[in-house]
C-alpha positions as CSV (number, residue, x, y, z in Angstrom):
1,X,-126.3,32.2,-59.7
2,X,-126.7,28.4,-58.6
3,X,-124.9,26.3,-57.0
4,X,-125.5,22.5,-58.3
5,X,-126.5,19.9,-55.5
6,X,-128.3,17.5,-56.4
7,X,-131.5,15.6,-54.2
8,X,-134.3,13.4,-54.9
9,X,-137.8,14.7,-54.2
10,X,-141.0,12.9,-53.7
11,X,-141.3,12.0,-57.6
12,X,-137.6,10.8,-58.0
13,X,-137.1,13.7,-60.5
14,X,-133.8,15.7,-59.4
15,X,-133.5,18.9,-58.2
16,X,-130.8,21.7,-57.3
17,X,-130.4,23.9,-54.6
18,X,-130.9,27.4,-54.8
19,X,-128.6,30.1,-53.2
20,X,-129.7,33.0,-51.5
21,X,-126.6,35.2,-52.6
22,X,-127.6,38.3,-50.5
23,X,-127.9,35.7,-47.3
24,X,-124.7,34.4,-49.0
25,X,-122.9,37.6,-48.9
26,X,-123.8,38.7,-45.0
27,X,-122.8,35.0,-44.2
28,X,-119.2,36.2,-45.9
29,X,-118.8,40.1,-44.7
30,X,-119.5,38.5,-41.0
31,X,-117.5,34.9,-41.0
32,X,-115.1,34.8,-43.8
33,X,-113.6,38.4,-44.3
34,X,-113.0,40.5,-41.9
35,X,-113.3,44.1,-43.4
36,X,-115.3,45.2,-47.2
37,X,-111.9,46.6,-47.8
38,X,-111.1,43.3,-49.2
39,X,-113.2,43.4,-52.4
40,X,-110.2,45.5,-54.0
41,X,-107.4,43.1,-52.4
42,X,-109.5,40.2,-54.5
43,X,-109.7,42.0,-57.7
44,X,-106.0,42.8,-57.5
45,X,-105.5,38.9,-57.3
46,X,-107.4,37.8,-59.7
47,X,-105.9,40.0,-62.2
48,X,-102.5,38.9,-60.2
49,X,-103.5,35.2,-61.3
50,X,-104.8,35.9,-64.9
51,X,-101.1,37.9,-65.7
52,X,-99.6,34.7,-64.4
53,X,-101.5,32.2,-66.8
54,X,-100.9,35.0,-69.6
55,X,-97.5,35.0,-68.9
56,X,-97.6,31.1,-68.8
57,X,-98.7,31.6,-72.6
58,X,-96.0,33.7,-73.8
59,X,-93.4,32.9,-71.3
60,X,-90.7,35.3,-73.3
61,X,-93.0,38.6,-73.3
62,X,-91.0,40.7,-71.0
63,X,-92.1,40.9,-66.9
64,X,-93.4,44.2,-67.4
65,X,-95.0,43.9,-70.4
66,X,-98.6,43.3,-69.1
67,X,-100.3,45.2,-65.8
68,X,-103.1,46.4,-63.8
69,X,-104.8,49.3,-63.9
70,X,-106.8,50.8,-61.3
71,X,-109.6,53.5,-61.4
72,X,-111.4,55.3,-59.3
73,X,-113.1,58.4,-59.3
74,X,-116.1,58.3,-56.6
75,X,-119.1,56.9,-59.1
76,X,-117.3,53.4,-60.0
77,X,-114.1,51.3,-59.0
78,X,-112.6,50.2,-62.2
79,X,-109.6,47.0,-62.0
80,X,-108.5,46.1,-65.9
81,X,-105.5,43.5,-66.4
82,X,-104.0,42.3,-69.6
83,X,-104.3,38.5,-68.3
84,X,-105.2,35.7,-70.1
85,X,-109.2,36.6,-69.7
86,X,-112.2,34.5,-70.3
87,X,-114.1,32.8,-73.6
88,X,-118.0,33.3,-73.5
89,X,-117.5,29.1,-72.4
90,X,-115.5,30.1,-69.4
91,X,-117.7,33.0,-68.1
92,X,-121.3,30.4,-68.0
93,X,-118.6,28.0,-66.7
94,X,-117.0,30.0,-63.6
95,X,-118.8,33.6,-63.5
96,X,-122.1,31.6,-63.1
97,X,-121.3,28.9,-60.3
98,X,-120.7,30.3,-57.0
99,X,-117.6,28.3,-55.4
100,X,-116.3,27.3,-58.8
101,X,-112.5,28.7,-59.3
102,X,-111.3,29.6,-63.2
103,X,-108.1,27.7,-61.9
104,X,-109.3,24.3,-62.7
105,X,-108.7,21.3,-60.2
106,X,-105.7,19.9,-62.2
107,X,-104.3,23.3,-62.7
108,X,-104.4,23.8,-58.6
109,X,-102.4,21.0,-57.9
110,X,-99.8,21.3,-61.0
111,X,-99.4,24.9,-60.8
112,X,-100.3,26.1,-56.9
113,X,-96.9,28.4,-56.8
114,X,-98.5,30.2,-59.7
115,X,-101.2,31.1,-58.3
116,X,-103.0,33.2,-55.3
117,X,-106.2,32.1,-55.0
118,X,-107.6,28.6,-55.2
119,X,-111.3,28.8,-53.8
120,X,-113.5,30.7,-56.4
121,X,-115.4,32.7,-54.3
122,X,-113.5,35.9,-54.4
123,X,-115.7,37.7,-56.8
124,X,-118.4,37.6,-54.6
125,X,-116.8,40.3,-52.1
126,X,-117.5,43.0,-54.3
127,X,-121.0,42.5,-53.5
128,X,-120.0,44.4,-49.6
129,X,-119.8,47.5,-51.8
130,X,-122.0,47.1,-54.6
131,X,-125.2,45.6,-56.3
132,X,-124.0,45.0,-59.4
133,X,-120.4,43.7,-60.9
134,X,-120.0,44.4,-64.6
135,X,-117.6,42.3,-66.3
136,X,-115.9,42.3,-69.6
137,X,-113.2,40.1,-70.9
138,X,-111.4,38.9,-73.7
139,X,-109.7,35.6,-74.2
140,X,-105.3,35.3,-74.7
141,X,-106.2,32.1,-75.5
142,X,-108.8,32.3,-78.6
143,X,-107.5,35.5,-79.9
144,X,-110.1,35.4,-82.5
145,X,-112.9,35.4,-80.1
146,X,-115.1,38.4,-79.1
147,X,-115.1,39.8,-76.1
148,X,-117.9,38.8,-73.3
149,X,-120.0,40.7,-71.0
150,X,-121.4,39.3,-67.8
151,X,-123.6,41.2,-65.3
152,X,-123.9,40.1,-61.8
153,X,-126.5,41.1,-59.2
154,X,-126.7,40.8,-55.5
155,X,-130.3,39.5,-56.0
156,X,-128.3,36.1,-57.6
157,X,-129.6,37.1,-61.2
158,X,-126.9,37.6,-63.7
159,X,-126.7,38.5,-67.7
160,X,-124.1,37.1,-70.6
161,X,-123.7,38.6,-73.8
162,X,-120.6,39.2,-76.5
163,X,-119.7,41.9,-77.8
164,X,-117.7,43.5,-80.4
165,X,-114.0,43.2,-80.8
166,X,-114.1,46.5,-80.5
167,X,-115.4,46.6,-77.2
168,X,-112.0,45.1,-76.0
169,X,-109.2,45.5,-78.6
170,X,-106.4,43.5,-76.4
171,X,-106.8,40.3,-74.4
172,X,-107.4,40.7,-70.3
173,X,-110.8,41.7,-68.2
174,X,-112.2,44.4,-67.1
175,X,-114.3,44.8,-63.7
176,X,-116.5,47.5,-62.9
177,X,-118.5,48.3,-59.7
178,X,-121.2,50.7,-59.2
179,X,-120.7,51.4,-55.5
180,X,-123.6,51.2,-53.0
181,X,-124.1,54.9,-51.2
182,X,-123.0,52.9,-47.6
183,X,-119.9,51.8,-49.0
184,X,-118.5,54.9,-49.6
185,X,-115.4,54.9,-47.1
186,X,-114.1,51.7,-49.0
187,X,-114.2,52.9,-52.3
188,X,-113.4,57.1,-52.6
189,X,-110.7,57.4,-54.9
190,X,-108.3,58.5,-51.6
191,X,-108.8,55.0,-50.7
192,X,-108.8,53.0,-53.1
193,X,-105.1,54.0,-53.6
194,X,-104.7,53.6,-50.2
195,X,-106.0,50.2,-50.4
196,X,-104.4,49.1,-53.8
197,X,-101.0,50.3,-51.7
198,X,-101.9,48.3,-48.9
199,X,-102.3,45.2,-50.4
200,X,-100.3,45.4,-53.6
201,X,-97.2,47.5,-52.5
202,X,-94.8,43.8,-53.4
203,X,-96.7,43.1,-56.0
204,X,-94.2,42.1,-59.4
205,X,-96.8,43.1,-62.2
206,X,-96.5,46.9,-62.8
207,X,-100.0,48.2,-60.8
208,X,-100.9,52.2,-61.7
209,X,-104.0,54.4,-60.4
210,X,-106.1,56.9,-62.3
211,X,-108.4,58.9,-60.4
212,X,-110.2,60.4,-63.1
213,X,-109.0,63.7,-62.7
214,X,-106.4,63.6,-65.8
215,X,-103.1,63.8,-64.0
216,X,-100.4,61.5,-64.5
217,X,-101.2,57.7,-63.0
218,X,-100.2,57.2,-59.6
219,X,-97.6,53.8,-59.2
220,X,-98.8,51.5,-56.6
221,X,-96.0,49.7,-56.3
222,X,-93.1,51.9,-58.1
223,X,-89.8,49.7,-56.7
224,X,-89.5,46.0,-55.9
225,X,-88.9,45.0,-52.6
226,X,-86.4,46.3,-50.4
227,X,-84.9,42.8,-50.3
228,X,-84.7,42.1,-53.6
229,X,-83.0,45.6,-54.6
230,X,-79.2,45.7,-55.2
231,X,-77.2,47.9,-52.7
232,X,-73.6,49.3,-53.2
233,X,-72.4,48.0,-50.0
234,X,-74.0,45.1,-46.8
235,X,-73.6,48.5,-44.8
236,X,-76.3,50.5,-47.1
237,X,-77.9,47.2,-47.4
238,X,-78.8,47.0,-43.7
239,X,-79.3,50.8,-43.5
240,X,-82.2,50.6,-45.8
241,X,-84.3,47.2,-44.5
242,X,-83.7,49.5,-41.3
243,X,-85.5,52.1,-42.9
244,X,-87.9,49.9,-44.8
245,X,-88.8,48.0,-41.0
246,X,-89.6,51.4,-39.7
247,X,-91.9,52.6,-42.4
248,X,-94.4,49.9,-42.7
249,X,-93.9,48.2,-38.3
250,X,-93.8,52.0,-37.2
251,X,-90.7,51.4,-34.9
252,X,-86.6,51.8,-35.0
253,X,-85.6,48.3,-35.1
254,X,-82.6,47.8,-32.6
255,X,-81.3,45.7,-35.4
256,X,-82.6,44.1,-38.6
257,X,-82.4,40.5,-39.5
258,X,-82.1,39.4,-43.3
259,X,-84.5,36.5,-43.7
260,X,-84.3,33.9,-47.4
261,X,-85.4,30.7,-47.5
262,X,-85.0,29.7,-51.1
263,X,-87.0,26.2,-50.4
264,X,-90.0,28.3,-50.4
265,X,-89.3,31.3,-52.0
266,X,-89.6,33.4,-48.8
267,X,-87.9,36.6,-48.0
268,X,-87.7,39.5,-45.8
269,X,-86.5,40.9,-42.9
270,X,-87.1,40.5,-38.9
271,X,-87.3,43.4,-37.3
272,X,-86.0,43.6,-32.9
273,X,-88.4,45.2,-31.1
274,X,-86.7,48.0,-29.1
275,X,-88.6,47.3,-26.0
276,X,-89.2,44.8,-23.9
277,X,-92.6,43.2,-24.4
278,X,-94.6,40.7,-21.7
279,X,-93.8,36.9,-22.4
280,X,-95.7,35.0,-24.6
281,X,-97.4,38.2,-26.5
282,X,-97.1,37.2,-29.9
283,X,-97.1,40.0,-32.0
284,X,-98.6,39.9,-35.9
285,X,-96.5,39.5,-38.6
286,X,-97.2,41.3,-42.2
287,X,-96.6,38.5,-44.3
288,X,-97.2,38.5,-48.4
289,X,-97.6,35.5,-50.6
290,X,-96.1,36.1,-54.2
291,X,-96.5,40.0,-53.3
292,X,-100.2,40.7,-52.2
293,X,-100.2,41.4,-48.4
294,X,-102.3,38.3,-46.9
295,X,-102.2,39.6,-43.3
296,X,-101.2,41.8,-40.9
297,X,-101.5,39.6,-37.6
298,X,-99.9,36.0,-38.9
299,X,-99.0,35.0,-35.5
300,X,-98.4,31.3,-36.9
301,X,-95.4,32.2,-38.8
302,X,-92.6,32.1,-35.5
303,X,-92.2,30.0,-32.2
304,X,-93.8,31.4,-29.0
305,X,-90.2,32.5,-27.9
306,X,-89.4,34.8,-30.7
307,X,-92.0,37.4,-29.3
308,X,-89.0,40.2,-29.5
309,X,-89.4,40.2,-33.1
310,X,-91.7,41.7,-36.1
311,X,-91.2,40.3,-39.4
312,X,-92.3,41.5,-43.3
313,X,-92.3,38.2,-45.4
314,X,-93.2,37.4,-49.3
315,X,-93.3,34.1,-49.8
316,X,-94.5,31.7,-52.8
317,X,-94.8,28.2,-51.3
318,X,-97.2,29.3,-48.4
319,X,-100.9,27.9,-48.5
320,X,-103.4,30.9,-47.8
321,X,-107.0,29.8,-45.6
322,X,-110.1,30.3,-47.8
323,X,-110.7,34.2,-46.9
324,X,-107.2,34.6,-48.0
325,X,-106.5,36.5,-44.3
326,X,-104.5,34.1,-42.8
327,X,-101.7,30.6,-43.2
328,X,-103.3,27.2,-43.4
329,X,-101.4,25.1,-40.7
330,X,-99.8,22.7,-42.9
331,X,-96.4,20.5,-43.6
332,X,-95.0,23.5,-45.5
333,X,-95.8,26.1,-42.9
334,X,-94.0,24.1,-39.7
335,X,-91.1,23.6,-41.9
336,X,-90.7,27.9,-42.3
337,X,-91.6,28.1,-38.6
338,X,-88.8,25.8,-38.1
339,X,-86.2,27.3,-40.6
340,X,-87.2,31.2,-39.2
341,X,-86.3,29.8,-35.6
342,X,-83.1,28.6,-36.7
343,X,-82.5,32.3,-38.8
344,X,-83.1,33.4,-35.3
345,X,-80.8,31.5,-33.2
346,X,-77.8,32.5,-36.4
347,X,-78.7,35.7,-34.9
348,X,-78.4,35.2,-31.6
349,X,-74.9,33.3,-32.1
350,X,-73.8,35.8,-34.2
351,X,-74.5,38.6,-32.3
352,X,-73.0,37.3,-29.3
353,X,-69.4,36.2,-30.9
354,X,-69.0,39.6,-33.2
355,X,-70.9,42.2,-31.2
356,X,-71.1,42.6,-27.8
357,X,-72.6,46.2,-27.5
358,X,-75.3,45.2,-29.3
359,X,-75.6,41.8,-27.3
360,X,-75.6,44.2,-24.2
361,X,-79.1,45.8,-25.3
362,X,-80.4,42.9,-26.8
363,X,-80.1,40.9,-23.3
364,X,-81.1,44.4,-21.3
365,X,-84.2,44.6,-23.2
366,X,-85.5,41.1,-24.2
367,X,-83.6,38.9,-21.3
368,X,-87.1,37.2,-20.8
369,X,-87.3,36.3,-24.3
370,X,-84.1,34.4,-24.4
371,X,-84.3,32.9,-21.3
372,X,-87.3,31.4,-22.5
373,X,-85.4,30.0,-25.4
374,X,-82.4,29.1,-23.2
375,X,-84.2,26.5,-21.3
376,X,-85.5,24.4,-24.3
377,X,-82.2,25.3,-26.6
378,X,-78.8,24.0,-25.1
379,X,-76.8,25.9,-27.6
380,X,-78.3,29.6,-26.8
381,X,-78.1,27.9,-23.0
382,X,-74.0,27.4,-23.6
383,X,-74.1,30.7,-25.2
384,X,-75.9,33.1,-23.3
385,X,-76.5,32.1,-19.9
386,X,-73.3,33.5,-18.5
387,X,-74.4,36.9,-20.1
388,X,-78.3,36.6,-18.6
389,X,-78.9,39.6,-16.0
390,X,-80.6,38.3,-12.7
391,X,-82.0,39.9,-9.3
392,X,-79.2,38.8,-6.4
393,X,-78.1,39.7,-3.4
394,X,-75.6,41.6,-5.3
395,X,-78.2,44.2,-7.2
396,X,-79.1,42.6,-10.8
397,X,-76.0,40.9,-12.4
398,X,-75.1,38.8,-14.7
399,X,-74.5,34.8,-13.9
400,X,-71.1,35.3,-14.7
401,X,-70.2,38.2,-12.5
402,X,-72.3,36.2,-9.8
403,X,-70.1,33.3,-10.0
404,X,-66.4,35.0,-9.9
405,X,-68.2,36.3,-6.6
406,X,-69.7,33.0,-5.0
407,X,-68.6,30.2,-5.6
408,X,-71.9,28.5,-4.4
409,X,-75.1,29.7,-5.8
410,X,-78.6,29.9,-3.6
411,X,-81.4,30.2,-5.7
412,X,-85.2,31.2,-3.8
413,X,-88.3,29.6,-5.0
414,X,-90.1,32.4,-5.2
415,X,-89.8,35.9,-5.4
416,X,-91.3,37.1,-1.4
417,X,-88.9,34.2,0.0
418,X,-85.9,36.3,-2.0
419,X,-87.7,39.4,-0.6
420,X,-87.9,38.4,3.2
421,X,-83.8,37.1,3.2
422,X,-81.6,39.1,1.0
423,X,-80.9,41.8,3.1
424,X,-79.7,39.7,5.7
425,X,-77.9,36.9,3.4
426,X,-76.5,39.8,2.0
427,X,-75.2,41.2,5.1
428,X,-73.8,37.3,5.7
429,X,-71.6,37.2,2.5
430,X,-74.5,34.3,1.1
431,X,-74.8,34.3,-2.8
432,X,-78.7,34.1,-3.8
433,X,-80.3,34.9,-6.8
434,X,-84.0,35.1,-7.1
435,X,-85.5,32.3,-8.5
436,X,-89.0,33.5,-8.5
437,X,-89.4,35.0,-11.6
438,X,-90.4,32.8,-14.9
439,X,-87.3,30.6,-16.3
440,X,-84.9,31.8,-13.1
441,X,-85.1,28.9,-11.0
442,X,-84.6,26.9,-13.4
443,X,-81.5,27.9,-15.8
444,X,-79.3,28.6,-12.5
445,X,-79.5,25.4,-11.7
446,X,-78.3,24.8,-15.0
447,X,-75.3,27.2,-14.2
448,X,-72.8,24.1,-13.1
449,X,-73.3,22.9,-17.1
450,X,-71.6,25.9,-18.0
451,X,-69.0,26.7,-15.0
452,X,-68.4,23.3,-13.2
453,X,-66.9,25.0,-10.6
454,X,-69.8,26.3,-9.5
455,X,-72.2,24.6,-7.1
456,X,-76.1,26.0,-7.3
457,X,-78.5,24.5,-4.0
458,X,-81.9,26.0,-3.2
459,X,-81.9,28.1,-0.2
460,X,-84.0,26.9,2.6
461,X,-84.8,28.8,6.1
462,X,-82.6,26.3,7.7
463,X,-79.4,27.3,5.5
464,X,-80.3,30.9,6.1
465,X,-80.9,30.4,10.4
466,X,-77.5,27.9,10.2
467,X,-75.4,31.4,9.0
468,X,-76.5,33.5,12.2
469,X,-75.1,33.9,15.5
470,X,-76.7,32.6,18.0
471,X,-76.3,34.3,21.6
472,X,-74.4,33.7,24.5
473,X,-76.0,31.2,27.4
474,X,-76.7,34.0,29.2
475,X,-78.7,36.6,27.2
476,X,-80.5,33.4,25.9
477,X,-81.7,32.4,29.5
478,X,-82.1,36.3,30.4
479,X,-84.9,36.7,27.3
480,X,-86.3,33.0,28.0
481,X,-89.8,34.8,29.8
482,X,-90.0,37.1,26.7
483,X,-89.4,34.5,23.9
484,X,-92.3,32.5,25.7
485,X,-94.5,34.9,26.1
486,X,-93.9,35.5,22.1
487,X,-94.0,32.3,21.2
488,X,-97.7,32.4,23.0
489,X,-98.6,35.3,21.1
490,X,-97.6,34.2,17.3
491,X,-99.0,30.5,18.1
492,X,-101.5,31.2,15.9
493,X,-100.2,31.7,13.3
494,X,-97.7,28.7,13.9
495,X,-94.6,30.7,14.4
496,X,-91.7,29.9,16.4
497,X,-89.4,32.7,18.0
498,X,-85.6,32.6,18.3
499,X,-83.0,34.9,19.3
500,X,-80.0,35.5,17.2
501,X,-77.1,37.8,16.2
502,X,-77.4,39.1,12.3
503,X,-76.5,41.9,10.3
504,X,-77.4,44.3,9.3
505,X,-78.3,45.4,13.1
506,X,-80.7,47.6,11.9
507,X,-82.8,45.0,11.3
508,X,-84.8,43.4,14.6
509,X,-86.3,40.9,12.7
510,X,-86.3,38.5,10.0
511,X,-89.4,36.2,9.4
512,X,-88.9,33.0,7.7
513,X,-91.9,31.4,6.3
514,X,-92.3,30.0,2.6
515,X,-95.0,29.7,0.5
516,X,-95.5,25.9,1.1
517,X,-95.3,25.8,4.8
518,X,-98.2,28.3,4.7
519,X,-99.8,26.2,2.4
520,X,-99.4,22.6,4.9
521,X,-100.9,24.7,7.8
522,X,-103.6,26.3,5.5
523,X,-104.5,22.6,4.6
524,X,-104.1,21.6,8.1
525,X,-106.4,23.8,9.1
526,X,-108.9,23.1,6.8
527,X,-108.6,19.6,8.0
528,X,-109.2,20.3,11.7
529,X,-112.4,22.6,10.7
530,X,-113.9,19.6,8.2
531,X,-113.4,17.2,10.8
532,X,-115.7,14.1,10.1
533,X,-116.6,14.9,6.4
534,X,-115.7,13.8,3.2
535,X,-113.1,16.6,2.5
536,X,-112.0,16.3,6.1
537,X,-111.1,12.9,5.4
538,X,-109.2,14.0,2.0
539,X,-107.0,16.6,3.6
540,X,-106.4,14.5,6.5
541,X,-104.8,12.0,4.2
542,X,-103.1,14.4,2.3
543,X,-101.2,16.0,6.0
544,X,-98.2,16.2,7.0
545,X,-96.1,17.6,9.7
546,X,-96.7,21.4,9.5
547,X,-93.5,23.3,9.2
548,X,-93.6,26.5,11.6
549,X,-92.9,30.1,10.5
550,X,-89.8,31.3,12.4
551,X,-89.6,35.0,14.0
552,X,-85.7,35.6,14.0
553,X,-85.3,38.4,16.7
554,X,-81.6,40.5,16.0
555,X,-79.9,40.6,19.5
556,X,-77.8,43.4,17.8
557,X,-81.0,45.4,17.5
558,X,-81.2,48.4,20.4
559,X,-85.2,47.8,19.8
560,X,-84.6,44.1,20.4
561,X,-82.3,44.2,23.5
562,X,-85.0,46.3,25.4
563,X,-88.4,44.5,24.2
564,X,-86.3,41.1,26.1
565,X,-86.0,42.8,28.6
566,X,-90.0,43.7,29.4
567,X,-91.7,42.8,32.4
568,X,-95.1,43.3,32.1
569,X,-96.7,40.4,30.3
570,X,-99.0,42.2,28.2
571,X,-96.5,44.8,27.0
572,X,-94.5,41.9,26.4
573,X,-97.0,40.3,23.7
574,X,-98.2,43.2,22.2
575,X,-94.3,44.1,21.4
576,X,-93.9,41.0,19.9
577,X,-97.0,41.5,18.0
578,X,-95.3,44.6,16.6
579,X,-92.5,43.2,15.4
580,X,-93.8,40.1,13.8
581,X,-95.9,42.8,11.7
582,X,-93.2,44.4,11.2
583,X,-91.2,41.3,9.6
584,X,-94.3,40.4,7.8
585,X,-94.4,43.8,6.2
586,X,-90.9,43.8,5.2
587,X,-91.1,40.2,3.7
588,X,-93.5,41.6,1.0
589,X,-96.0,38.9,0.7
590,X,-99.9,39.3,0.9
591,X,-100.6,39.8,4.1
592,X,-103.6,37.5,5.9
593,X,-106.6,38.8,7.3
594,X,-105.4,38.3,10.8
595,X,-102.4,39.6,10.2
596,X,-103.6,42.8,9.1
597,X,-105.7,42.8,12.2
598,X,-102.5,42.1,14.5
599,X,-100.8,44.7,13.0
600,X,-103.7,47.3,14.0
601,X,-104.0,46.0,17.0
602,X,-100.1,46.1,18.6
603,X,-99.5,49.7,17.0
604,X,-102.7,50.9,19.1
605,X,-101.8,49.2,22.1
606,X,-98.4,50.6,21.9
607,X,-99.7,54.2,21.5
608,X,-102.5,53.6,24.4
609,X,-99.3,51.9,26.5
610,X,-97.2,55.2,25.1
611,X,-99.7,57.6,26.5
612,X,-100.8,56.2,29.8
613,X,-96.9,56.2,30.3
614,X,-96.8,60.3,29.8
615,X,-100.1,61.0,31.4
């Protein structure tokens, strides 16, 4: 088999290129399909294609009248149709030219809903299991013409001869494969069927197996799909796409959605995960164009957002990639990416306004998802955001509970900074709702859209220190020696002490110290080390008035009111030491080198101080 290219040699005479087919073959198995189990799912749709141009012929023979047949019996793999078939003209014309499709240029682009494939090459994937494909066809369209026997070979050789009417009473095509002895897990009669079920389960043409063993034929695809069956009632309806979700995805759905967009011909069902999956894991989609399965993994079909889904689609307007595995990125497909959004949000909207139960475990599993959606969709915003559960000061709650409850809103940057003060803004009566977690931050500051009444504001170490106590005069000037001597101690890591009344009292301390004041004195620091150079001079530009970390000592602590009270200076800083580790530990963040060595250091130095004390 050769394909024709033309050059011009030294003598001007022309020339065609010849194909190494078994080079040819390993260059498909390894690049273009992704599995030999294809050959069968490319036989099935050429026969597919060849009932649809019969058809096209005698448009009022009824839909079942014509099928596919599939054998198998552990020697050959047998796939005869009743298409439209092949003249001796069309089998030296296509059979013999590798990339060369039976559906003609003009019939591509008048007819591509009618058909699967569009590439010619698809024949050549039986070569992954066998040496030799052995062809025989008769034409629908000449019924007086004999039938035709081609013989291909994997070493690119390949025989044509008729044959007898005989040899093929009844229009359609017949091929046979010898199977090599390595190909033997593709093509055992076990699974073939398994195969032919695989890929052909939607198929519309009737589709039976015979493994040679003289039983009955086995139907590969004995009911339409579950969508396009009638049910009694929407109840029984729902009930079985349920059913039908679980069977091929291999979860309960929490619910099913009913998915038809008539534009395109597509149908089927979304299926809601019933766990929560990580954002942005796009899960693979088992989409089917005009019945044969095309993929398992079609990622492309839905948004990013709609990651809390699975969906089974047939649709007839979709344009398959050359291996037939996946969706060519076109017009056609954005448009159904689009439209499948907007089934989505339906969903959603409906969901929320009829049933509330189910909008309860919808939002307590897949809260990530839709807050995801929330911030680029106003509507679902409007909708849902009330409803959205959120880590506060109050345990996790919804906005909506959070609001009847504060009136203003603080919201955290991150989720250590909602870490080191909720206890204590708890303890104050201060609403704040971690904003540290993806989306957060930013729909609660969207919250005012929705409730006007309520103000949102970012909550800062100064709005925090502004709602505690401070001390009397006196207990301030009595602890003045012990706050230095802290102050001393924690200068390196540019922390300021302070002494104040909180609850609760069984706290002694609260450090405040965000995530960008640590980064200003990291950069800072690297300034002062690079001194002089060229990145010295860069950070230097880039500085700016360090904030300090603030220790916030709790006055009502009993730990506190004897640590002010110390005399001995070294006691004094290894005790503030302590509780500075203490703080930082409680806070939750990584912890810095130097603090992990403070930490060490003060407990030891406490235990040596405790035992000198007893001995």
């Amino acid at each position: 088999m050769t394909l024709p290219h033309a050059r011009v040699s030294a003598d001007g005479a022309d020339r065609t290129f010849q194909v190494d087919l078994r080079g040819l073959v390993d260059l498909l198995s390894h690049h273009l399909y992704s599995s030999p189990r294809v050959y069968l799912r490319e036989l099935l749709q050429n026969a597919v294609d060849a009932l649809t141009a019969r058809h096209g012929l005698e448009p009022g023979a009824p839909a079942d009248a014509f099928g596919i047949r599939v054998y198998a019996d552990g020697s050959v793999v047998r796939v005869e149709d009743d298409g439209v078939g092949l003249t001796e003209a069309d089998v030296h014309t296509f059979l013999a030219t590798i990339g060369r499709s039976s559906k003609r240029a003009d019939q591509v682009a008048e007819q591509r809903a009618d058909f699967i494939g569009q590439f010619g090459i698809g024949l050549l994937s039986c070569f992954l299991v066998a040496d030799e494909i052995h062809v025989v066809s008769r034409s629908a369209r000449t019924p007086d013409a004999p039938a035709v026997e081609w013989r291909g070979r994997g070493d690119g050789s390949y025989s044509v001869r008729t044959l007898p009417t005989t040899a093929r009473p009844r229009p359609g095509t017949t091929v046979t494969l010898t199977p090599r002895a390595d190909s033997a897990e593709w093509t055992r009669p076990v699974h073939v069927l398994s195969l032919a079920r695989h890929f052909g389960s939607l198929l519309r043409h009737p589709v039976t197996f015979d493994d040679g063993t003289g039983g009955p034929g086995a139907a590969v695809n004995p009911e339409p799909a579950p969508w396009a069956r009638a049910y009694p009632t929407p109840g029984a309806r729902s009930r079985a796409l349920a059913a039908y979700g679980e069977e091929i995805l291999g979860f309960t759905p929490l619910d099913t959605i009913d998915l038809d967009l008539p534009a395109v011909g597509l149908k089927g069902i979304a299926c809601v995960l019933p766990e929560a999956v990580p954002a942005g894991r796009r899960h693979g989609h088992r989409v089917h164009v005009k019945g044969m399965l095309l993929s398992e993994r079609a990622e492309e079909i839905l948004p990013e957002w709609a990651f809390f889904v699975r969906c089974v689609l047939d649709a007839e307007s979709l344009r398959p990639t050359a291996s037939r595995e996946s969706l060519y990125e076109d017009d056609t497909l954005a448009a159904v990416r689009d439209a499948l959004a907007e089934r989505l949000r339906a969903w959603i909207a409906r969901t929320a306004a009829s049933d509330p139960d189910l909008l309860g475990r919808f939002l307590q599993t897949h809260h990530l998802a839709v807050k995801s959606l929330a911030v680029h969709d106003d509507e679902i915003l409007r909708m849902l955001l009330p409803w959205l559960p959120f880590e506060t000061t109050d345990g996790h709650a919804t906005l909506d509970e959070f609001a009847r409850a504060h009136r203003t809103v603080l919201v955290t940057a991150s989720v250590e900074e909602f870490r080191q003060v909720a206890a204590i803004a708890a303890a104050a009566g201060l609403g704040v709702v971690n904003g540290g977690y993806t989306y957060d931050r930013e729909l609660v500051h969207r919250l005012p859209e929705i409730r006007p009444e309520v103000a949102v504001a970012d909550l800062d170490p100064g709005t925090l220190t502004a709602h505690l106590d401070p001390v009397d005069r006196e207990t301030e000037l009595a602890a003045a020696a012990y706050l230095a001597l802290a102050r001393d101690a924690l200068a390196v890591f540019d922390c300021d002490v302070a002494l104040r009344t909180f609850q609760p009292a069984s706290a002694p301390a609260l450090l405040l110290d965000s995530r960008e004041a640590r980064h200003e004195r990291t950069r800072s620091q690297l300034a002062r080390e690079q001194q002089g150079g060229v990145w010295g001079d860069i950070l230097g530009h880039l500085r700016q008035e360090a904030p300090r970390a603030q220790l916030i000592l709790n006055q009502l602590n009993p730990l506190v009111r004897t640590a002010v009270t110390i005399d001995e200076p070294e006691l004094a800083r290894t005790s503030a030491e302590a509780l500075y580790g203490q703080a930082a530990m409680l806070s939750r963040r990584p912890l810095r080198p130097a603090e992990s060595s403070l930490i060490n250091r003060s407990f030891l130095d406490l235990l040596a101080h405790a035992l000198r004390k007893d001995s």
